[in-house]
N, C-alpha and C positions, 0 to 999 in steps of 0.2 A: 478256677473261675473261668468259664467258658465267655467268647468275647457278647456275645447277645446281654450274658448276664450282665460286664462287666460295662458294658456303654449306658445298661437299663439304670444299675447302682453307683456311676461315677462320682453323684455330686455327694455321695455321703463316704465315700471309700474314704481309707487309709492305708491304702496300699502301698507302704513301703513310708519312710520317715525322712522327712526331707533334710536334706546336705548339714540345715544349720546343726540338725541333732547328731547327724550317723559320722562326719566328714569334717568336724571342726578341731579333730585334734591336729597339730603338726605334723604328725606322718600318717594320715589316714589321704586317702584321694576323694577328689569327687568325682562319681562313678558317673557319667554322661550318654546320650542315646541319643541318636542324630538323625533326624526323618529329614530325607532329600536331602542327596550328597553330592549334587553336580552342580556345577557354576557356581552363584551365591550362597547356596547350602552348603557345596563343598568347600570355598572358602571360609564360611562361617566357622565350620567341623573344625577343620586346623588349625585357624586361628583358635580359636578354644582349646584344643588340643594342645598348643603351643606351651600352655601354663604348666607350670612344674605339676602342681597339684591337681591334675586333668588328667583321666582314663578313659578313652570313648571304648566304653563295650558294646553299645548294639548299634549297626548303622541298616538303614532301610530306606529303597529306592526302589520304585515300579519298574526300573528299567536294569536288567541285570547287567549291559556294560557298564551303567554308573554305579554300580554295587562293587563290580567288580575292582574297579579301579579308586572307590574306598579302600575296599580291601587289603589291598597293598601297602597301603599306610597304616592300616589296623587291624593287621591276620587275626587277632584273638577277641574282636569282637564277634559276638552274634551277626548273622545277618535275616535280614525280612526286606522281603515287597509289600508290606501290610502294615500300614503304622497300626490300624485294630490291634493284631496280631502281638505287636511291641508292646501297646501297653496290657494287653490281656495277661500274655503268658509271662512276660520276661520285667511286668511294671515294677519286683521288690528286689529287680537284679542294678539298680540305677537311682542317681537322688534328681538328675536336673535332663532336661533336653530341649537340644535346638533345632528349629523346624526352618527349614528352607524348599519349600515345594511351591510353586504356582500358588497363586493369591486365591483361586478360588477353595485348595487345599490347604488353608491357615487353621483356620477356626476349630475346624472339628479335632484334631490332634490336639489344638492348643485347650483348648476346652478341658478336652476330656483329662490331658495333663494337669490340670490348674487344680480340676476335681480331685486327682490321684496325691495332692499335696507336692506336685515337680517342679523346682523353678525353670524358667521357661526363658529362651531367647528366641524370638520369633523375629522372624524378615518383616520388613516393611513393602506395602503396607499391611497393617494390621489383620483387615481384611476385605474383601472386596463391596459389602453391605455397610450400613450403618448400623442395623439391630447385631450383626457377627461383633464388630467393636464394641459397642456397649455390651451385649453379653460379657465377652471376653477380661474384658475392664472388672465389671462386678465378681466374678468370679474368678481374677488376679487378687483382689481385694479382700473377698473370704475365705483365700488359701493361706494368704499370711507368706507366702514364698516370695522370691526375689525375679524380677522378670525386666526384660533388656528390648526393645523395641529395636530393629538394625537400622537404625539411622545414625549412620557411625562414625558422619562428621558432626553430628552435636559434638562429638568429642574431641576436635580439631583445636587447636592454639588458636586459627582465626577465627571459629564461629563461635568459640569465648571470648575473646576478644571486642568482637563486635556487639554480641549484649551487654558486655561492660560501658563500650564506649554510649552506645543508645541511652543505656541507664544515668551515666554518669552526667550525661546532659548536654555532650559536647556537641549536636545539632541541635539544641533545643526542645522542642515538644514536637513529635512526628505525625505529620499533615496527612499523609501517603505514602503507600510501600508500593512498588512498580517492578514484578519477577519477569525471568524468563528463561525458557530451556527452548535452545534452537540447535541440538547438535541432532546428525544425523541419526534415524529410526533405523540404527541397526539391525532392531526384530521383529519389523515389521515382513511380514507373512510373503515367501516369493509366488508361494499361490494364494487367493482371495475367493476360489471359485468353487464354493460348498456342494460337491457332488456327490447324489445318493451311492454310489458303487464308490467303495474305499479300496484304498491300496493295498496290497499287503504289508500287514504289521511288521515292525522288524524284530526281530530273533529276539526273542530277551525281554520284550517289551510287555507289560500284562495293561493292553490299553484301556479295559474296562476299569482298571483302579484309576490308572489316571485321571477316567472324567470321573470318575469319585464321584461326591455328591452331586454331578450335575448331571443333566441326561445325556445318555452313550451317544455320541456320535460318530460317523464312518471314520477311522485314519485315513487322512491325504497326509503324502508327501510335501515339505516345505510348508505347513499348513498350521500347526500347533507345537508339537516337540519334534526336538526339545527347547527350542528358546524361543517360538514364535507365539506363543497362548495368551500375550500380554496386549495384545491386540482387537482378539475375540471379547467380548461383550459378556458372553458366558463364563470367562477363563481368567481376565485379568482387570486391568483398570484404565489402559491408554497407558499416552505419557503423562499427564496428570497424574493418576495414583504412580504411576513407577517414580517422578522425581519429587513430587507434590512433599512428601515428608522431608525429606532432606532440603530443602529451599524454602518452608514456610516456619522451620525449626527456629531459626535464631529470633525470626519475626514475633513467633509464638510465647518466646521466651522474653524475649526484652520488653514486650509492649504487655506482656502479661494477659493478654488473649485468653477468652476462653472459649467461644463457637460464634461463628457467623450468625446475624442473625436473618441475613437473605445471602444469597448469591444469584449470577445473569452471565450467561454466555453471550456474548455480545459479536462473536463473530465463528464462521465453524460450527458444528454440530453435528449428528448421527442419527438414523433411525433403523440401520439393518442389524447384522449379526458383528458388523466391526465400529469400534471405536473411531470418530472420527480422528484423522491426520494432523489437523491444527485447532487450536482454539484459542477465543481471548474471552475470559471468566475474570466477572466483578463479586468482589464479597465484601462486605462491610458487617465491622465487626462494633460491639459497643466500647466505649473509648475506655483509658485506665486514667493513672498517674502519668503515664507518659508521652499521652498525646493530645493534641492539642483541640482537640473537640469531644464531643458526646459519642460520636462515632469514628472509625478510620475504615477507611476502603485500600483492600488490596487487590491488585491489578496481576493476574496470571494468562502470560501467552508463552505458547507452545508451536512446534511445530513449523517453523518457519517466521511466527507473525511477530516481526518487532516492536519492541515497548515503542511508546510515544515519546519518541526525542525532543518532541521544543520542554520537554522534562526532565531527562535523565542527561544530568553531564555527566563524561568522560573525564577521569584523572588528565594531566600530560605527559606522565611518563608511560600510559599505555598508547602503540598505536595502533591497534587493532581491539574491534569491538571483539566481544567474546560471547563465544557460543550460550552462555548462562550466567545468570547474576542475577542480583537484586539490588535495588537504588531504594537508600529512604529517603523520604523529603520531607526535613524538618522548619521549623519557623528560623532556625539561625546557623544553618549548612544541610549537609545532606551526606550519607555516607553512599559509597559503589563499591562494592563489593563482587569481581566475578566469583563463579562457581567454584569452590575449593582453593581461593586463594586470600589472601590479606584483605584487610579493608582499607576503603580510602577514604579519610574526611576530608568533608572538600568546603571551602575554596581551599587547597592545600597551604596558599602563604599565609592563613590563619591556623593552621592545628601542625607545628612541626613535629617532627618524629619524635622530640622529646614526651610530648602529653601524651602519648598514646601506651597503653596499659601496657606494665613490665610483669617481669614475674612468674605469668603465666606458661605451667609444665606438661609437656605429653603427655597423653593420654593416652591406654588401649582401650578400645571400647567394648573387645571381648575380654578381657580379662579385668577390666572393671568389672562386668558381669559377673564371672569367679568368684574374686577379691570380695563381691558384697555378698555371695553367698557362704563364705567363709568365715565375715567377720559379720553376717546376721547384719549388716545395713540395708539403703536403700541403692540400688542403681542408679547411673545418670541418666537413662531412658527407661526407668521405670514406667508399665503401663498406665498410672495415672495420668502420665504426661502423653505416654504415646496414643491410649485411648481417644481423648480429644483432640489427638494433632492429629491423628487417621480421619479425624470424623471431617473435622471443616475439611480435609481434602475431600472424601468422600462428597460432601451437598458441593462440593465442585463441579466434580466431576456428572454428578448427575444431571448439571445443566445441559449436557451435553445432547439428550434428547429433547429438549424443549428450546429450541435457539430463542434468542429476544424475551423472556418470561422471567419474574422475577419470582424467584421459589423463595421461599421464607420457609426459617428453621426453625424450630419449637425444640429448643435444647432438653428440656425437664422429660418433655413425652419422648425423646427422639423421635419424632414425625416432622415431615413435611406438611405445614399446617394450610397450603391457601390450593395446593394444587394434587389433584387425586388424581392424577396416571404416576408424578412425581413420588407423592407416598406410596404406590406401590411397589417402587424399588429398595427401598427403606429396608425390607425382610425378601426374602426368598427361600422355597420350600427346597429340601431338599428332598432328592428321588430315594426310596426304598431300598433298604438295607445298609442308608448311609446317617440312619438320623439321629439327631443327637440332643436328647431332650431339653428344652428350652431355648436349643438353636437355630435350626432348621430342619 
């Protein structure tokens, strides 16, 4: 099956039998294929790789130093620059594969995986579109396979812990959530300055795949790869979509969330080829069981701009604010929560360390993924969760070219329903020889 064929017939394919069937006896493996192997992709690979029951046969990366240095951990797999290529020729050599490549490269691999019947572990986030997630979601759905979103402290002892406590009642009914990521922009870009004459490509590199489906632009040094593309407007999502999943997870989960139904960037904003640096973005969502009105608004700044302090207390055994957290604020306490650590009900000499949930066992969040493709369960970030935890980030982040305007989300259509430059970003076409039907 030639690859034109194979991307035309993906959604009907049965190319190859997934894990639950071929890989469920006790000594069989599950045969694994890793598209994007450097940084988060390559920790994904090994981590996966780590489980008894894990064999990565094909790994694939645009760039042949980070192939190469796969490699070496996994001489006897295949290798490709071409995730096409992976699933065309090599798709009945494999039952599952993890995608770790820039956000604008999610979709089409995950796609056309989902069609091939693969369970799938994808990076967060999901993908850099609204229409990309929803596809991606429906057609996780009619594969029937197992799939793992990488937001991999949902699988932390604390950020269990903290939807238990929310649930359990121990602040009451939640008024307001108030986030914040303020560590330094590591990857943001040491050049900004899009010049038509590029540089030379480096040795290894096939840059035409990397802008994959989006239109080719010149390589500049310091400018995109490899860890700068998160940036670009074309390429990634800011820092919104980069931490947005991970910091609206336990929120999503406790309060039982299921899509904003406007969002406003209220401070910061963008209108060139980069994401802006800071912002502070309102979303209000409809209320559940666990909050205490019809609606709850959450409150997301980045980028430097501190939450509203005459609102958020500080524990007293921290003395130092931290670079990320989230504050709930409920009608009879409030929990704080920094980024990847314990949480804290507050006022403290009302909730001692006694009430606070026991029991609770580590988790791996890649080998949870395994584990449920072995025993035919569900994952703990299964796409139906991860689909709409991508999307409210996503109508986040798209306030970001409309500062001060309130975009309202029509969940059923996924469209942005009041504001049309806003639903144009919603889908986006991709360029020729990259499309992938019903995707872009």
């Amino acid at each position: 099956m030639n690859r034109r064929r194979f991307l035309q017939t993906s959604a009907a394919s049965t190319l190859g039998f997934p894990a639950i069937l071929r890989s469920a006896s006790p000594n069989s493996m599950l045969q694994v294929a890793s598209i994007g192997v450097a940084r988060m992709g390559g920790n994904t690979m090994r981590s996966v790789a780590r489980h008894e029951k894990v064999k990565i046969v094909s790994i694939c990366d645009v760039d042949a130093k980070h192939l190469a240095q796969a490699a070496k951990d996994f001489p006897d797999a295949s290798q490709h620059k071409d995730w096409r290529e992976v699933m065309a020729k090599y798709g009945d050599k494999f039952d599952a594969v993890t995608i770790g490549t820039p956000d604008h490269s999610h979709a089409g691999p995950c796609v056309t995986a989902l069609r091939a019947k693969k369970h799938v572990y994808l990076q967060k986030p999901m993908a850099p579109t609204l229409h990309e997630c929803r596809v991606i979601t429906e057609e996780a759905k009619k594969a029937g396979v197992v799939t793992q979103l990488g937001n991999q402290g949902r699988s932390s002892i604390e950020a269990r812990m903290t939807v238990q406590l929310i649930q359990s009642g121990a602040i009451g009914k939640v008024k307001e959530v108030i986030m914040w990521e303020n560590k330094p922009l590591s990857w943001w870009p040491k050049n900004t300055e899009l010049r038509p004459q590029g540089d030379a490509i480096p040795e290894g590199l096939d840059w035409d795949l990397w802008c994959g489906v989006r239109n080719p632009v010149p390589f500049l040094n310091d400018t995109y790869h490899p860890q700068n593309w998160r940036a670009w407007f074309d390429f990634g999502c800011g820092e919104m979509g980069d931490m947005g999943c991970h910091h609206f997870d336990a929120t999503f989960d406790a309060l039982k969330l299921t899509a904003p139904t406007r969002a406003r960037l209220t401070s910061g904003g963008s209108s060139g080829p980069l994401w802006g640096e800071k912002r502070i973005v309102e979303l209000d969502f409809p209320g559940s069981e666990y909050t205490e009105g019809d609606t709850v608004r959450v409150t997301w700044n980045d980028g430097g701009m501190d939450p509203d302090m005459t609102k958020v207390k500080m524990p007293s055994v921290l003395t130092k604010f931290p670079h990320s957290g989230t504050f709930w604020v409920g009608t009879e306490g409030s929990i704080f929560k920094p980024y990847g650590q314990r949480p804290f009900v507050l006022p403290e000499e009302s909730f001692p360390a006694e009430k606070y949930p026991k029991g609770l066992k580590g988790q791996d969040h890649y080998h949870d993924w395994v584990d449920a493709i072995l025993a035919g369960t569900k994952s703990c970030a299964d796409f139906s969760h991860g689909g709409p935890l991508t999307e409210t980030v996503l109508v986040g982040t798209i306030t970001d070219r409309f500062p001060g305007q309130w975009l309202e989300f029509d969940r059923e259509s996924c469209q942005i329903s009041n504001h049309e430059g806003a639903n144009k970003l919603v889908k986006r076409e991709y360029r020729d020889g990259w499309k992938v039907p019903g995707l872009g």
